[in-house]
N, C-alpha and C positions, 0 to 999 in steps of 0.2 A: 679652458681649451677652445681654439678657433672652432666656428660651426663646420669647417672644412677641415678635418684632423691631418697632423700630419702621419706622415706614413715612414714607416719605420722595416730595414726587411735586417732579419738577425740569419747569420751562422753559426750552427753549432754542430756538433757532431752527434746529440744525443737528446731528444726527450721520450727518453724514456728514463719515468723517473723510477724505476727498479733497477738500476743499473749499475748505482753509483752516486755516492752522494755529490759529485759535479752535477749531475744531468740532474738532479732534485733541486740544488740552487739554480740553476741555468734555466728549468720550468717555472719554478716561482720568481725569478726575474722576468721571463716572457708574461707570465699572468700580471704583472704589476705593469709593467706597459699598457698590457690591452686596458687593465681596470683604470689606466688614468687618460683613456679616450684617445690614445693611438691607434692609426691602423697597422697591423702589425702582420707579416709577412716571414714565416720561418724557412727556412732552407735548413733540412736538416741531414746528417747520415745516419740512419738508426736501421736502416735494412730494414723496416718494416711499414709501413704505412699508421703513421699518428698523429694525432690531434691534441692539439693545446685547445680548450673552450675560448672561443672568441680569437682566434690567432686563424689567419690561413696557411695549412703547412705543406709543406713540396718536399719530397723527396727524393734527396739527388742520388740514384741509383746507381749504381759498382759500376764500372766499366769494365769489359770480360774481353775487348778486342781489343787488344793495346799491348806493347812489351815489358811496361814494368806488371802487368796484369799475369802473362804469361810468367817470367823471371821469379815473380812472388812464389808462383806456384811452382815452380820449377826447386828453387830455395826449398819452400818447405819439403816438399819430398826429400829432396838429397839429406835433409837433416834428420827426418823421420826414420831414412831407412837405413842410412851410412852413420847415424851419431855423431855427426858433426857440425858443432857450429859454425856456420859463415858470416853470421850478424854482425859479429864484430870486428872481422873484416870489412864485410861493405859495407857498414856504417861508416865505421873511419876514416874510409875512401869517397863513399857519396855523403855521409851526414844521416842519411833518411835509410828507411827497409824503400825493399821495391813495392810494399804492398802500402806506405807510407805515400810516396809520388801518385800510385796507381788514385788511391783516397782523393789525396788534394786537388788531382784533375779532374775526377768526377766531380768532386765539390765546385772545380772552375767551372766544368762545365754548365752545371745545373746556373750558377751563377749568372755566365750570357745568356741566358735563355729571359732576364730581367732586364728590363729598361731603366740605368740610371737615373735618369728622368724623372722614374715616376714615384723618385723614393729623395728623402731629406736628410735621412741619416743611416748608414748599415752598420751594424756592430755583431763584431765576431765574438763570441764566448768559446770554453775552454773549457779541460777537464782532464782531473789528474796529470800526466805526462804529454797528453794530447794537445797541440795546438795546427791542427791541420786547418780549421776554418781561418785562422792569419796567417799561414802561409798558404793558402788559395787567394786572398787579399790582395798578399803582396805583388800576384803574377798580373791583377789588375788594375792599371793606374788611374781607368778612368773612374775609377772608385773611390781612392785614395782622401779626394776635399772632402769625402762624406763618411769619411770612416773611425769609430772608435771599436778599438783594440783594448777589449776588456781582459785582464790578468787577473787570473782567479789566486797564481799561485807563485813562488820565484821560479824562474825560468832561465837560461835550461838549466838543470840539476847542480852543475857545480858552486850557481851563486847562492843553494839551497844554506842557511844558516847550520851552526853544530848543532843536533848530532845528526842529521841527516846529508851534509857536502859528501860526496863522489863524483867523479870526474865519468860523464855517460859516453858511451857509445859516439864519435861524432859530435865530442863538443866542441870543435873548433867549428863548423860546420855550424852548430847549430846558435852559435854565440851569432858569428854573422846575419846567421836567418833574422834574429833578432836585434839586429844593428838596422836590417831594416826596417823590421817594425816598426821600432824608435823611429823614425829617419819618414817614414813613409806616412802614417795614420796620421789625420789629422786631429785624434782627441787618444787621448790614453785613459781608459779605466781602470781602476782599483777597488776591491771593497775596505782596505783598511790602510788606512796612513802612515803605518808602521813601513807597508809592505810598497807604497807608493816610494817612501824614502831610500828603501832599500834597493829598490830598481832600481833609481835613479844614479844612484851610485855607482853602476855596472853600465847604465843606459842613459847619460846626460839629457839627451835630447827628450825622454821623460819630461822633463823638468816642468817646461811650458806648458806641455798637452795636456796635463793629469789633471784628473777629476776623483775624489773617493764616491764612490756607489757602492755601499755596503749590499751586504749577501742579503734579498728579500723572505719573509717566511709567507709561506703559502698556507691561503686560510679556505682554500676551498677543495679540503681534499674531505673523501667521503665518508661517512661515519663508518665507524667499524666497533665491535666488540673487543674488550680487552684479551690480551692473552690468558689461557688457562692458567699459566705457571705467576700470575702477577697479581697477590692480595692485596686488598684495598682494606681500606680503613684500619691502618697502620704508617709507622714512619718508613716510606719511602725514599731509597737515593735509588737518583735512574744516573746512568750512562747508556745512551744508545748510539750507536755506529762502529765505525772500524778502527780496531786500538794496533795502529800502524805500527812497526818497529822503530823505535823512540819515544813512543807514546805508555812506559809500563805504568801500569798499575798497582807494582809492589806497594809503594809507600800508600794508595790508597787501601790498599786490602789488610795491609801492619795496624793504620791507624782504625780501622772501620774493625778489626781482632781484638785492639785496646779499648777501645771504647766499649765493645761487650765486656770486656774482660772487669771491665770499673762499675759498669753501670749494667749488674745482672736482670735489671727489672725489666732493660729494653730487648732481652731474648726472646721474647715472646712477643715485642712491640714494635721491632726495628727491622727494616730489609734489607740488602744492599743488594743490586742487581748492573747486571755486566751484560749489554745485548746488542750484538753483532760481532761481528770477525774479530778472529784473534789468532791466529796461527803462530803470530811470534811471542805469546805467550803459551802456549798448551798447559804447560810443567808448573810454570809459575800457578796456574788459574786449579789445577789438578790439586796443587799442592794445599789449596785453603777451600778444596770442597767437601771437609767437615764442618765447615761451617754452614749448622744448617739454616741461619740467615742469610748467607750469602747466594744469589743464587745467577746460575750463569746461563744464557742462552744465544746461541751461533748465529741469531739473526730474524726477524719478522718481516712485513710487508713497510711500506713504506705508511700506509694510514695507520699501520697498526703503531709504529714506530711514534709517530706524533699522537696517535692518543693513549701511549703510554706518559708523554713528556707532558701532555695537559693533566692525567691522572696521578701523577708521581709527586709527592711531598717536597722534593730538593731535585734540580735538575743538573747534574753533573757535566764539566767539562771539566779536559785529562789531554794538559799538551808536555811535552818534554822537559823532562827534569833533567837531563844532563847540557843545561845549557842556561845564559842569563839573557836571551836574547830571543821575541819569535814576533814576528811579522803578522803571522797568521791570522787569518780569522775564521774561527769554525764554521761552516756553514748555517750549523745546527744554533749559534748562537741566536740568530734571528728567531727561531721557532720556542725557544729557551724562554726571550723576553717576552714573546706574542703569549704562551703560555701562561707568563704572570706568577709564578714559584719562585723561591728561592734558589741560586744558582751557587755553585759550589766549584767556585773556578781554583783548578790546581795549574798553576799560569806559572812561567818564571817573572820573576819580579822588572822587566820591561816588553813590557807583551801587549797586543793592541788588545786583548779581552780586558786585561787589568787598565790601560789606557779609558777602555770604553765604561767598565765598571765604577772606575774612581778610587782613588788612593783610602779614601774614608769607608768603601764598601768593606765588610767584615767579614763575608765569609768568602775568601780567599787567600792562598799559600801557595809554596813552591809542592810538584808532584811529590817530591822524595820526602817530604818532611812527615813521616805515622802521626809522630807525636800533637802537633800543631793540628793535625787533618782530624787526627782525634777527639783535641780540645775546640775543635768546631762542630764536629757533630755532634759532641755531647751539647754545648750552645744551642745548637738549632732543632736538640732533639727536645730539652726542656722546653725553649721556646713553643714547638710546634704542640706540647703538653700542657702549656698553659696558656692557648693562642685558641679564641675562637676561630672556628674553622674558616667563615667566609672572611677574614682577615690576615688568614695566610698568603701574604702576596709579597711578589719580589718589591711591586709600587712603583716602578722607575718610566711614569710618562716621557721620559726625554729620550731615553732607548727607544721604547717603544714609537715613538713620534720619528726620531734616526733611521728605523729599522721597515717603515712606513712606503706603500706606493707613494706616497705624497712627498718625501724628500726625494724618491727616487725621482718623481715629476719636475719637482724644481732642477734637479742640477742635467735630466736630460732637455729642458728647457731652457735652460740657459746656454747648452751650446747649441742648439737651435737658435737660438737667438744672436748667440754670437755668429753663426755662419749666414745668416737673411742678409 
């Protein structure tokens, strides 16, 4: 890094990393900047006053005098008290809520208040459904030669792969917004090259700009105690985060039944744990809690969440089985390989986990398969039974090296270097 660092200012709409697992990658992407000697400059909307260690953070404050400010508020009441939705109405008509415009302008505004000048590169991040930090971007162009437009996820909703495609609120509206993204930034970011390709296909002009910058895992969160409900020194399967709708866990809960059901000696030796949100399963998750192996909990803190995945025997990832196709890349996989466990990816068989895994990696199958998910944890459960302990490791330096500030360094240095 020059003795005169460059200077980097990011938009996002959230660090706060209890939020959402966006704002958790979008925090430990801002940490992996600062830790590879950028000055680093956030602008963020969290409504509250926070700090990234080593990042200086601003926050760009609500606008309350303005009329989509007023109209927002004006909307929610009328729906509140009369039962009626209007959403879907003015979406369809403007694209955006009024409290969506009201957002993006403060984010503009806080925006002018920075000197072009005194920055080399701005890049906007994202989250969930949210992409108000690149449509504040787009309103300014003297920003545009310095700007990547990181895509955490497909956008808008309808280029969303099966089983997730529906047509949102304002997606004609909102296909355009991001006609001109494509069109406008000067760098495009991706964390996975599945989901690079799949843009690209809806957004051409992708094509040239893109860059893969995989999801960073953040190594400086604060130690914490394990949770009460979580025994150790035993086999452990973790899943932590939010088991979205498409995401079930039937066929892992069939096959984690059969495998007790075969091998009674691991009832008293094997755990299977489910931890965070799950609403679109209640019934399903209700229906196998006599199993007193399995054990389900609605959700922990965020350190607590990472030092289950460093304590946990097998670290579980769980993406949609009704489909041969996902782009995706879990957030949590970053933290998955920092961790150094065995990973137990239930991936459809073209998937950028399975991409980043390797075809030769072996504990890996489609979600819906029991049977398969079974004859792998019984694999990993002997294994981890006749495995000295401190040799229990996933082992995959090239992940881990992928997943690293230091490749994150190289490919935002090179379009630094491409723009000098």
């Amino acid at each position: 890094m020059d003795l005169d660092p460059k200077k980097i200012l990011v938009v996002t709409d959230s660090i706060n990393a209890e939020d959402s697992s966006g704002s958790k990658a979008n925090v430990a992407f801002i940490k992996s900047l600062v830790s590879s000697g950028y000055k680093v400059s956030v602008i963020h909307y969290t409504q509250r006053e926070s700090q990234v260690m080593g990042a200086s953070c601003f926050l760009a404050e609500q606008r309350r005098t303005n009329i989509f400010y007023i109209l927002g508020g004006i909307q929610r009441t009328a729906q509140r008290n009369l039962d009626v939705d209007w959403s879907v109405f003015l979406e369809n008509s403007f694209g955006f809520s009024f409290t969506f415009f009201n957002d993006t302008k403060s984010l503009v505004k806080k925006i002018k208040s920075f000197n072009v000048r005194n920055f080399d590169l701005v890049i906007t991040l994202s989250k969930g459904e949210s992409f108000r930090p690149h449509y504040a971007l787009v309103q300014l162009p003297e920003w545009h030669e310095k700007w990547l437009a990181y895509v955490h996820d497909p956008y808008p909703f309808q280029h969303y792969p099966k089983p997730y495609t529906f047509v949102p609120k304002g997606a004609k509206q909102k296909d355009h917004f991001f006609q001109k993204v494509a069109s406008q930034c000067r760098y495009a970011g991706f964390p996975s090259r599945l989901l690079a390709e799949h843009m690209i296909g809806f957004y051409p002009l992708f094509n040239e700009k893109s860059v893969i910058i995989p999801h960073q895992y953040d190594n400086e969160i604060t130690e914490v105690s394990l949770p009460s409900f979580f025994k150790e020194n035993v086999f452990n399967i973790l899943h932590t985060g939010n088991l979205i709708g498409g995401r079930s866990p039937q066929g892992l809960l069939e096959g984690f039944q059969l495998f007790l059901d075969t091998h009674q000696e691991a009832r008293g030796n094997a755990n299977l744990y489910l931890v965070g949100p799950s609403s679109n399963y209640k019934q399903l998750i209700r229906s196998f809690a006599s199993i007193a192996q399995f054990i389900y909990h609605p959700g922990v803190s965020y350190a607590e969440s990472l030092a289950l995945q460093q304590a946990a025997t097998v670290n579980l990832i769980i993406e949609a089985s009704d489909t041969d196709f996902s782009p995706f890349l879990p957030a949590k996989m970053a933290h998955n390989v920092f961790c150094d466990k065995p990973i137990l990816a239930l991936s459809p068989k073209q998937s950028e986990v399975r991409r980043l895994l390797g075809d030769e990696y072996l504990w890996q199958t489609e979600a819906d398969d029991s049977e398969q998910i079974a004859k792998i944890i019984s694999e990993l459960y002997f294994k981890w039974k006749n495995t000295k302990v401190n040799s229990w490791r996933l082992d995959r330096p090239d992940l881990q090296a992928y997943f690293s500030s230091e490749y994150l360094n190289k490919q935002i240095q090179s379009l630094l270097d491409a723009s000098a």
